[in-house]
C-alpha positions in Angstrom: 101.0 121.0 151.1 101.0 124.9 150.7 104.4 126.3 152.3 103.5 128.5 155.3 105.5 130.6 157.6 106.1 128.8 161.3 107.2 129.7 164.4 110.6 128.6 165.0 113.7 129.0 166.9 116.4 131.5 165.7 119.0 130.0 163.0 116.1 127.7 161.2 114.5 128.3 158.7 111.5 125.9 157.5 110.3 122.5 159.3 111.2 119.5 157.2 109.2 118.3 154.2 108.8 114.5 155.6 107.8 116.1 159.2 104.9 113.5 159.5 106.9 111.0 158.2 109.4 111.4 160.9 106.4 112.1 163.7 105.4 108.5 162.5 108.7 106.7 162.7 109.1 108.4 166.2 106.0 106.7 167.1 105.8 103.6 166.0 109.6 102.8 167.5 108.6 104.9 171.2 109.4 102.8 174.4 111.5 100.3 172.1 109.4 99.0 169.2 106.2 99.1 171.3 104.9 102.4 170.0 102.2 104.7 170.5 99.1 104.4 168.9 97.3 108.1 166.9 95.2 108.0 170.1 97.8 108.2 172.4 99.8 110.6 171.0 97.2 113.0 169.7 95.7 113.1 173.3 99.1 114.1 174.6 99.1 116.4 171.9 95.7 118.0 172.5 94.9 117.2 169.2 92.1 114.6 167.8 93.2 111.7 166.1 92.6 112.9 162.9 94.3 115.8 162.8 97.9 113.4 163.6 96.9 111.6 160.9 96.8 114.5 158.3 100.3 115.5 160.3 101.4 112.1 159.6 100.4 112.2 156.0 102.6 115.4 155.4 98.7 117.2 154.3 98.6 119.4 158.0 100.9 121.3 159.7 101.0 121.1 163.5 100.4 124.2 165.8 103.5 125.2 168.1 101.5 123.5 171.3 101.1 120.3 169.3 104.4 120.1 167.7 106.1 121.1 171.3 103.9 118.2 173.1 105.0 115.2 170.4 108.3 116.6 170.5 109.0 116.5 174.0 107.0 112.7 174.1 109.0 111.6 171.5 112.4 113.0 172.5 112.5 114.9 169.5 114.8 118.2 168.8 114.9 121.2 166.4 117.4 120.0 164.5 115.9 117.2 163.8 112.6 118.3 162.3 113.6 121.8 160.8 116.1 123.0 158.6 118.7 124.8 160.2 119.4 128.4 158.1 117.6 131.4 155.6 114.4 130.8 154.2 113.6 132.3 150.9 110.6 133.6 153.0 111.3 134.5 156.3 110.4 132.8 159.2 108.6 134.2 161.8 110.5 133.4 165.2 108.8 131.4 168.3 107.6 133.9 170.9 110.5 133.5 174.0 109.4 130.4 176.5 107.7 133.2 178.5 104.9 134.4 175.6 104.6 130.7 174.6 103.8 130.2 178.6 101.4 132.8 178.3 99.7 131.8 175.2 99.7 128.0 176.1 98.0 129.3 179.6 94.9 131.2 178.1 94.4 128.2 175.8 94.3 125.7 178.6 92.0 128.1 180.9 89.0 128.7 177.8 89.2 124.9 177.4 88.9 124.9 181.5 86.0 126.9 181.4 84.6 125.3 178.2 84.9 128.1 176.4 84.9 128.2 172.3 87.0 130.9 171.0 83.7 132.4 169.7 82.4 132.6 173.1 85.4 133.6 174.4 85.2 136.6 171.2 81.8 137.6 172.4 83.0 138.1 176.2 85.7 140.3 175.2 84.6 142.6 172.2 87.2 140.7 170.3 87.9 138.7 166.6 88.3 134.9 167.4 91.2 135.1 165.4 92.9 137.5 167.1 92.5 135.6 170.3 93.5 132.2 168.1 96.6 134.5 167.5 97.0 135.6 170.9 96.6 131.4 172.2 99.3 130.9 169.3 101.7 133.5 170.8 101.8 135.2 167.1 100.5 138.6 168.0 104.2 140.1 168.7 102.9 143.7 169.3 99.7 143.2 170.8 97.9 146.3 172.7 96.5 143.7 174.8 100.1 142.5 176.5 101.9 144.6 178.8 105.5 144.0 179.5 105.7 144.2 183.5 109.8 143.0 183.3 112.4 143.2 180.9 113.9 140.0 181.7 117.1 139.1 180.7 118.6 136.3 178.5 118.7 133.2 179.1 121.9 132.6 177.0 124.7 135.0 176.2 123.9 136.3 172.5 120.0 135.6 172.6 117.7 138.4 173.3 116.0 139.1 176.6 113.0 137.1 177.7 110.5 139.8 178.9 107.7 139.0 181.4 104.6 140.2 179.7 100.5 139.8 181.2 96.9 140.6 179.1 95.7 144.1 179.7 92.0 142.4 179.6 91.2 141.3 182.6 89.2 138.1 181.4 92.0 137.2 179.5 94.2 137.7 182.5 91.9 135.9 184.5 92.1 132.7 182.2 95.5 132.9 182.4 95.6 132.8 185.9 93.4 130.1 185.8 95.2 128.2 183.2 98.3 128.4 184.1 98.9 125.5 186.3 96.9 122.9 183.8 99.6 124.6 180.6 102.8 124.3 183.0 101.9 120.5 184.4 101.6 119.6 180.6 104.5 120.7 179.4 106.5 118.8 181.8 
């Protein structure tokens, strides 16, 4: 599988090599040996069934949303699916909790509404990618987010975990909109 950049926490590097492996072991031994089936956990996941089962087979990566969704179903932690350290290559690090919020949000309200992000491009005079980016929390310096608080950190040492909103107002509005369905899922 072609080694890609991922969004991580600070001090790792790279996701481990047997990710799917360990996804699967996770699975199969959840609530005591009784396990999950693909179904299951991909529709936690928000992902189809397929898609797990490339994860699984080490021939997909998951997105931050999936990965944070089987991670938090199957009591999983950083440490143990990344490498903690440099990369060669350096990683790019996860958005704070509050752009992952944010991202997570405008995701779950185009899905609300139905929308593809084609549609949602044509709406908004903007590249699907971008707004793939935007849903991904990977556009860092975006003209289209607007801190409106500094925030502070949530640990001593760790950088401050601005508020930010979309400038757009039908992006803002899917946030608003998706909000509460991104939050209840993530709990």
């Amino acid at each position: 599988m072609k080694k890609v950049r991922m969004l991580l926490p600070r001090d790792f590097c790279a996701l481990r090599e047997n990710l799917g492996d360990i996804i699967r072991e996770r699975r199969l031994a959840y609530e005591n040996g009784t396990g999950l089936s693909q179904q299951e956990l991909a529709d936690i996941a928000g992902i189809r069934r397929e898609s797990l089962s490339r994860i699984e087979s080490g021939r997909r990566w998951p997105s931050y949303d999936a990965l944070y969704q089987i991670m938090g179903v199957l009591s999983l932690e950083w440490h143990d699916i990344a490498h903690k350290g440099v990369s060669e290559r350096p990683a790019r690090l996860y958005a704070s909790e509050r752009r992952q919020d944010l991202g997570s949000a405008l995701r779950a309200g185009r899905l609300k509404e139905g929308l593809t992000l084609q549609e949602l491009a044509r709406r908004t005079g903007l590249s699907a990618s971008q707004l793939s980016r935007l849903e991904r929390s990977q556009s860092v310096r975006s003209g289209l987010l607007k801190m409106i608080d500094p925030g502070k950190p949530v640990r001593p040492g760790e950088p401050p975990d601005p508020v930010f909103q979309f400038v757009h107002p039908e992006l803002a509005r899917l946030v608003k909109s998706g909000m509460m369905i991104s939050k209840g899922h993530r709990t």
